[in-house]
C-alpha positions as CSV (number, residue, x, y, z in Angstrom):
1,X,2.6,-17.0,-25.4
2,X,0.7,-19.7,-25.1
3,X,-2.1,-20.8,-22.2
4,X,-0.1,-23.7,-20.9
5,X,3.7,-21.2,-21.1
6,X,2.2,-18.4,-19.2
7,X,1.2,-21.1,-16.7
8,X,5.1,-22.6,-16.7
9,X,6.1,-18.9,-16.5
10,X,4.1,-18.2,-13.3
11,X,4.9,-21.2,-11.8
12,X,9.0,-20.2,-11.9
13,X,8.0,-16.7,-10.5
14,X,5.7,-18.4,-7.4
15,X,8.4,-21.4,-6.4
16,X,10.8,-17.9,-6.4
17,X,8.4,-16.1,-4.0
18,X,7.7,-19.8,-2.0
19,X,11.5,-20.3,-1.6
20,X,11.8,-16.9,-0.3
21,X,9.2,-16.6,2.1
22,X,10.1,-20.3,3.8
23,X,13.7,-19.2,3.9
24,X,12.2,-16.1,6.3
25,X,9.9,-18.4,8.0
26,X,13.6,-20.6,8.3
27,X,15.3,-18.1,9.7
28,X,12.9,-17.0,12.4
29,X,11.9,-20.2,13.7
30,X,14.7,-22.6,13.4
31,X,14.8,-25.7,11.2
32,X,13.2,-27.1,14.5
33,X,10.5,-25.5,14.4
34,X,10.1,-25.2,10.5
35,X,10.0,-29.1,10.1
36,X,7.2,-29.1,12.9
37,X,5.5,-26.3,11.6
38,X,5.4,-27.8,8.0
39,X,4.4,-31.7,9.6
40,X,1.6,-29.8,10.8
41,X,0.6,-28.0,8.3
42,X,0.8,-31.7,6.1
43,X,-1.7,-33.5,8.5
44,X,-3.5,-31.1,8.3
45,X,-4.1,-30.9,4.5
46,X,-6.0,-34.8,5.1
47,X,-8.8,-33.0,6.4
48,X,-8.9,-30.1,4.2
49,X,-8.4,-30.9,0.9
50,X,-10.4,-33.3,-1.0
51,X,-8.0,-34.4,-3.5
52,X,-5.3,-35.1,-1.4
Protein backbone atom coordinates (compact mmCIF):
# COMPACT_ATOMS: atom_id res chain seq x y z
CA UNK A 1 0.00 0.00 0.00
CA UNK A 2 0.92 2.97 -1.11
CA UNK A 3 2.05 6.49 0.85
CA UNK A 4 -1.05 8.50 -0.28
CA UNK A 5 -3.72 4.91 0.49
CA UNK A 6 -2.44 4.42 3.92
CA UNK A 7 -3.17 8.13 4.34
CA UNK A 8 -6.99 7.58 2.77
CA UNK A 9 -7.05 4.56 5.08
CA UNK A 10 -6.35 6.49 8.25
CA UNK A 11 -8.38 9.16 7.39
CA UNK A 12 -11.73 6.62 7.25
CA UNK A 13 -10.56 5.22 10.67
CA UNK A 14 -10.08 9.02 12.35
CA UNK A 15 -13.60 10.63 10.81
CA UNK A 16 -14.92 7.07 12.56
CA UNK A 17 -13.29 8.00 15.94
CA UNK A 18 -14.39 12.03 15.25
CA UNK A 19 -18.01 10.94 14.61
CA UNK A 20 -17.95 9.07 17.72
CA UNK A 21 -16.52 11.16 20.13
CA UNK A 22 -18.85 14.40 18.92
CA UNK A 23 -21.82 12.08 19.15
CA UNK A 24 -20.68 11.66 23.12
CA UNK A 25 -19.88 15.17 23.39
CA UNK A 26 -23.82 15.47 21.63
CA UNK A 27 -25.24 13.60 23.95
CA UNK A 28 -23.96 15.17 27.15
CA UNK A 29 -24.31 18.66 26.23
CA UNK A 30 -27.24 19.06 24.11
CA UNK A 31 -27.26 20.19 20.42
CA UNK A 32 -27.48 23.67 22.35
CA UNK A 33 -24.63 23.57 23.68
CA UNK A 34 -22.67 21.44 21.04
CA UNK A 35 -23.37 24.17 18.27
CA UNK A 36 -21.89 26.85 20.85
CA UNK A 37 -19.22 24.85 21.87
CA UNK A 38 -18.08 24.12 18.24
CA UNK A 39 -18.78 28.24 17.15
CA UNK A 40 -16.29 28.67 19.73
CA UNK A 41 -14.03 26.44 19.18
CA UNK A 42 -14.18 27.94 15.13
CA UNK A 43 -13.40 31.62 16.30
CA UNK A 44 -11.09 30.54 17.84
CA UNK A 45 -9.02 28.70 15.18
CA UNK A 46 -8.54 32.65 13.57
CA UNK A 47 -6.15 33.15 16.16
CA UNK A 48 -4.46 29.98 16.34
CA UNK A 49 -3.80 28.64 13.19
CA UNK A 50 -1.92 30.27 10.57
CA UNK A 51 -3.27 28.78 7.65
CA UNK A 52 -6.64 29.20 8.31
Amino acid sequence: MGGAAKAWAAKEVTDGVVAQVGKGWEEHLGKRRMRQSREALTSLREITDPWA
